[in-house]
C-alpha angles and dihedrals in degrees: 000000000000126000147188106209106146115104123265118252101222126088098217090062089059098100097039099046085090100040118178111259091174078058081054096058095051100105097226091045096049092036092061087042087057104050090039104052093045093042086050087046097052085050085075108025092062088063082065099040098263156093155178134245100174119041096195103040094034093069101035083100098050090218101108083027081062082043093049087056104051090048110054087036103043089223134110118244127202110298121269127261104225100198118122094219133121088246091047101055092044086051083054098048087038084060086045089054106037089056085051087058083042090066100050101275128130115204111211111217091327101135127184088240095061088061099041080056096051096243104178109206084046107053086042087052083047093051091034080058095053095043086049089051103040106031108031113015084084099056113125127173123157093341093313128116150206109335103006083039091053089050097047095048081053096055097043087053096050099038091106101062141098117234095010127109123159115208102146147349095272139041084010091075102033094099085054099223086111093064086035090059092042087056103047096032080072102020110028100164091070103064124030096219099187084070100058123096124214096220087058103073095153088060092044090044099049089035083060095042092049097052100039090050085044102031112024097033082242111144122215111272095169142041114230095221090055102062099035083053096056128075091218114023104209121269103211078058104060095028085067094043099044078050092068100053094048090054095045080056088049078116101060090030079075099048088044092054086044091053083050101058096045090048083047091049097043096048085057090051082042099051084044095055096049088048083052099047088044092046091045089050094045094051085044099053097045095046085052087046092050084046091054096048111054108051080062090056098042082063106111097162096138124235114239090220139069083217095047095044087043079059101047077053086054092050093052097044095056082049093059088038110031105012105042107038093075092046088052093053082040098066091035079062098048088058095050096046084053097051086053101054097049087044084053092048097045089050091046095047092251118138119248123294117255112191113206124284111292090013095092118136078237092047092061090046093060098047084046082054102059090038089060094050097042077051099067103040083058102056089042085053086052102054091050100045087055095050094048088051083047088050085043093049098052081040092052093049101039081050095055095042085054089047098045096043087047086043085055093045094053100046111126088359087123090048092055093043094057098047118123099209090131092062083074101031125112119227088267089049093046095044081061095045089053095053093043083052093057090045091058089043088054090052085045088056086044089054095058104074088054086049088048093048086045089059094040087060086046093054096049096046086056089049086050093058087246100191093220092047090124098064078039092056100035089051090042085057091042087059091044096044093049093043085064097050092053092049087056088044095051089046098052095046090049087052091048094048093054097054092044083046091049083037094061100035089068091049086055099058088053083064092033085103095041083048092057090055090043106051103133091052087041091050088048101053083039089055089049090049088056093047107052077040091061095048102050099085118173114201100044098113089041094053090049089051088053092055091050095051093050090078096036084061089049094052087047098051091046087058088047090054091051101044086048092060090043088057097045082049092062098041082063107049087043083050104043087048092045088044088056098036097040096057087037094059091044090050089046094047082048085045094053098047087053088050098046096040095045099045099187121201123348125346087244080056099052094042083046092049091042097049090053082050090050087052092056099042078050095051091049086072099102089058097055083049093054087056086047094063101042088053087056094054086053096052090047091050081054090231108161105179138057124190091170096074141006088225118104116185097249087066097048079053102049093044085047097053085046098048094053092042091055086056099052089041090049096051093042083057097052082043094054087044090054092054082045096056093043098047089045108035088240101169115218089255095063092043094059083047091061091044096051092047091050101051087046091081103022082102095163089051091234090139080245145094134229119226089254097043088049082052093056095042094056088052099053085052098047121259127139105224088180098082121342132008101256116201125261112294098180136261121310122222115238101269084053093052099047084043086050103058092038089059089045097035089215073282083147115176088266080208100054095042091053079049100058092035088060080053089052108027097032088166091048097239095147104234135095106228112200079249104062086034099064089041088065098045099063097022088126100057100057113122095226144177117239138200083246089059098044095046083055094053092052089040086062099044093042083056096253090301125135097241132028130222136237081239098058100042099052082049092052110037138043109273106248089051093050092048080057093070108034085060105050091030117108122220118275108247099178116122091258091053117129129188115296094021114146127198112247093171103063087042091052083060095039089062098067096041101261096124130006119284 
């Protein structure tokens, strides 16, 4: 007895390799198998002439199994032995079977004696394995096959429709709504659905069976009342059955694939355009924001205020910590976005990306670039401005102190001045008058310097732009004005009392002789001159003000000491956190390009191992705020300078934003790797081998390459620039490569290699990054979709006509996607156009940017 006893090869036969053959035995089971098989049978055999009755008795002889098989598979087999002997019959089934094993099927204990016997499970098994292989192996639906391809066809089709949910090939069709949807999804003038119920399966069933056999040339398989009467209808049975009607829709199976692919193909356009217009907004709206900014800080109109220029530093300190942040992730995203979507594009077949004129990735760093410099003068601006107001503001008081203490000096100094006491004064009185006189013109000549220093600090104020310079300057004159005035008034009274004091000495010597006589009286007046003289002192008061303000220095200098610590306390707290951050940051950057640049184990790994990393730089924030704050209360303290670090706070902000942005660009560039390998094939080995090359001559460690370093690259590779582009060969060692460039000279084709540049620096930015490298070196094994492709699918949809309709469209494809088209198809203008005929060709095309869209 001959077997077949080795495995099958194919996966889908896997569950049914050990089919049940106690199943077999079960009466209704092997009563549906048996209708169904032979109904299915007969399906094929009419096409020849024939038919069978019996399914285990009409192919005993193998002569209508050998017919079967040519049949359903359009090829000869061996010719048949006609003998009507026991031998001869086993030698027939023996060819039948043989052919089955020819086409990649294992039977498993079937032998040609069982069936020459008339064994029933067997020759049902036998028949159950041929209609595996012929009628549902090649199945495919969504990169599923056979069986799992078969239910999920089933369920894609019924999904619409209410009451029905197809799990399986057996309780999940007894009520008949499932054959009835399958029915009406691709003939729905046939059933009128809305009319079935789902409690009237017998009516659903035979309403299925009766249009298939009529309409659909599908003949019945099944009785209703078999499978409503039994709790598990069998699933080799309907399988067979729900076989037949995927195959008699093998027509609009195509036109369904072909819808696929174009709804495939335009979700990809449709993804790429949002990513456009979002790149394009986004670029948009942070140009616009740049444009908007710097003018602001460009604005150097000086406040006339230490408040209001404390609050223009405010103001600039909520912009670096509140304002810009987002802009600057901002722009890391818009990178990002933007190597994505090249990446997409490559990996689709599209051509580059080019944003519109002054929206360049290049073109915003530009503008970044002039806002960060404008940036920096203006915080510079600001720190000086307020140390000058600081400076204008100590000028200014100590202006007004001088002024007052002078003001008060001088009052009634006028009135004095223009007395005429010495009208009535006697010699004595106007001798001390005289000396009381010189004493006030010593004081006077004491009192310029401080006139002379009160119009010093209003000079300078004046040459420091001090907003209230003219009160300065009006009370400045006033004193001057005024000082002058004194000095003509002291010098006329001097005047006046020397002519009263020579006037009187004459007089004196007139009663010089009477005051001869009259000593006693004359010593006594003089006594009571010098007495009222001894008792008139000057500076008494004064004096007493100098005392008082001793201890108010004192006190002020007491409240300078300790402001002074305060500030050196906070130097050093600002100081001990930026000499920690600062190196941090550095070590982390350093951290990152080693990363980056080494790339250990698979690219899941090292997303996986640099999203962990982003977490802790994350996590490291509050620590970035603490130091902001501690930098506020510095500035607010209006300390300018710091001996205890060389980190300012600008520069704990700018490494920060960097440091963030590297991470996010580093793990945008693993992520874009990853699309690549998938789209490509690209195994991990020859991944690690790109990277390796490419490191090789990223000598500066810029994660890009030079043109001349991506030359040299492709050589050591390779590749033949000179003309074009050869495959991979593998790398060289180091005495191949140098052998290499001296037999090329570095004399590369300069057209070629523009030509490859445009491929891997479509925006001209002259440099390779790893991205677009890798892109290029495996740009010819992308399984790609192509305008060719695309134009077939809608020929097929359009009926194999030249053009499609609205109509059509709207029919074949999900309506979002067909008013996609419609809206972005031209007119048909062939000469079998008709009205309402769009053009699918040229938008085919159009879609991969081979002509405009």
């Amino acid at each position: 007895m001959d077997h077949y006893d080795s495995q099958q090869t194919n996966d889908y036969m896997q569950p049914e390799e050990d089919w049940d053959r106690d199943l077999l035995l079960d009466p209704a089971w092997e009563k549906q198998q048996r209708k169904t098989f032979t109904a299915w049978c007969n399906s094929h055999l009419r096409k020849a002439g024939t038919q069978i009755e019996n399914i285990e008795e009409d192919f005993r002889d193998g002569l209508k199994l050998m017919l079967l098989l040519e049949v359903i598979s359009g090829e000869r087999l061996a010719k048949p032995e006609r003998g009507k002997m026991r031998v001869h019959k086993i030698s027939n089934v023996n060819k039948a079977l043989d052919f089955i094993a020819s086409k990649g099927v294992k039977l498993v204990s079937i032998g040609a004696e069982e069936i020459v016997d008339g064994n029933v499970k067997m020759t049902l098994g036998m028949i159950w394995t041929i209609i595996l292989r012929f009628a549902i192996q090649d199945i495919s639906v969504e990169e599923t096959s056979a069986k799992e391809g078969l239910l999920l066809w089933c369920q894609r089709k019924t999904a619409p429709y209410k009451n029905v949910n197809i799990q399986n090939f057996h309780i999940s069709w007894k009520d008949g709504l499932g054959f009835c949807a399958l029915i009406h999804r691709h003939r729905p003038e046939l059933i009128d659905y809305g009319k079935l119920r789902k409690d009237d399966p017998l009516t659903n069933l035979n309403t299925a069976f009766d249009v298939a056999e009529k309409y659909l040339d599908i003949p019945k398989m099944l009785d209703a009342e078999d499978i409503v009467g039994t709790a598990r209808p069998d699933e080799k049975a309907i399988m067979t059955y729900v076989s037949s009607f995927y195959h008699a829709f093998s027509g609009a199976q195509k036109a369904e694939t072909a819808a696929n692919r174009i709804c495939k193909v335009l979700a990809v356009n449709q993804e790429n355009e949002q990513l456009m217009e979002d790149y394009e907004k986004l670029a948009s709206d942070l140009l616009e924001w740049i444009r908007r900014t710097i003018p602001w800080l460009e604005n150097r109109v000086p406040e006339n205020t230490m408040h209001a220029m404390q609050q223009k530093l405010e103001d600039f300190r909520d912009y670096r910590r509140l304002h810009k942040p987002p802009k600057v992730q901002e722009k890391c995203q818009l990178e990002i976005n933007f190597n994505t979507l090249q990446t997409k594009l490559r990996l689709s077949n599209r051509p580059a990306f080019m944003p519109s004129e002054g929206r360049m990735v290049s073109d915003i760093n530009n503008a970044w670039g002039c806002l960060e410099q404008v940036e920096k003068g203006y915080e510079e601006w600001l720190l000086n401005e307020i140390r000058r107001l600081e400076r204008l503001d100590h000028l200014a008081e100590k202006f007004r102190q001088k002024a007052s203490i002078h003001e008060a000096w001088t009052d009634g100094k006028e009135a004095m001045l223009r007395q005429k006491d010495y009208e009535t004064a006697t010699l004595s009185e106007i001798k001390a008058l005289l000396k009381k006189h010189e004493a006030f013109e010593s004081d006077l000549a004491a009192h310029q310097d401080r006139v002379e220093q009160i119009a010093a600090i209003a000079q300078e104020l004046n040459e420091l732009d001090y907003y209230d310079s003219p009160s300065v300057n009006a009370r400045c004159q006033k004193i001057c004005d005024q000082w002058d005035n004194l000095g003509a008034l002291t010098q006329k009274r001097r005047e006046a009392l020397e002519r009263t004091e020579k006037l009187l000495e004459t007089i004196d010597q007139l009663y010089l002789e009477y005051a001869k006589r009259a000593a006693p009286f004359n010593n006594w007046m003089e006594g009571a001159m010098e007495d009222l003289q001894d008792t008139f002192i000057v500076h008494t008061i004064e004096e007493i003000q100098v005392r008082q303000l001793v201890p108010r220095r004192d006190q002020a200098l007491t409240e300078e000491h300790a402001r002074q610590q305060h500030n050196e306390r906070l130097r050093k707290q600002f100081g001990a956190q930026a000499n920690v951050i600062g190196p941090w940051i550095q070590t982390k950057m350093e951290e990152i390009g080693r990363i980056s640049i080494e790339m250990h184990g698979t690219l899941e790994d090292q997303l996986s191992h640099l999203r962990q990393y982003e977490k802790s730089i994350v996590n490291y924030k509050p620590k970035i705020d603490q130091l902001e704050g501690d930098h506020q209360l510095i500035q607010e303290a209006l300390i300018f300078d710091n001996k205890h670090t060389n980190y300012t706070m600008e520069h704990i902000r700018v490494g920060w934003e960097q440091l963030l942005t590297t991470i996010a660009r580093t793990i945008n560039e693993v992520e874009n790797q990853i699309l690549t390998r998938d789209a490509k094939g690209i195994s991990q080995e020859q991944m690690n081998e790109f990277r390796a090359s490419f490191n090789h001559f990223d000598r500066d460690h810029s994660g890009t390459l030079g043109p001349e370093e991506f030359k040299a690259c492709l050589i050591s590779l390779g590749y033949d620039i000179g003309n074009d582009p050869q495959k991979k060969t593998g790398m060289m060692d180091t005495d191949d490569f140098r052998a290499c460039l001296i037999s090329m000279g570095y004399n590369m084709g300069e057209a070629e290699f523009a030509r490859i540049m445009s491929i891997v620096d479509p925006n001209r930015l002259g440099v390779v990054t790893f991205q677009a490298f890798i892109d290029f070196m495996s740009r010819e094994t992308a399984d790609t979709d192509t305008a060719d492709q695309v134009m077939a699918s809608f020929k097929i949809l359009a009926g194999d006509k030249n053009y499609i309709t609205v109509e059509e469209l709207r029919r074949e494809l999900p309506p979002d996607q067909a008013e996609y088209c419609i809206a972005r198809m031209a007119p048909y203008t062939g000469p079998d156009s008709v009205p309402g005929a769009l053009d699918y060709m040229s938008f085919s095309t159009a879609l991969y940017g081979e002509s405009d869209l």
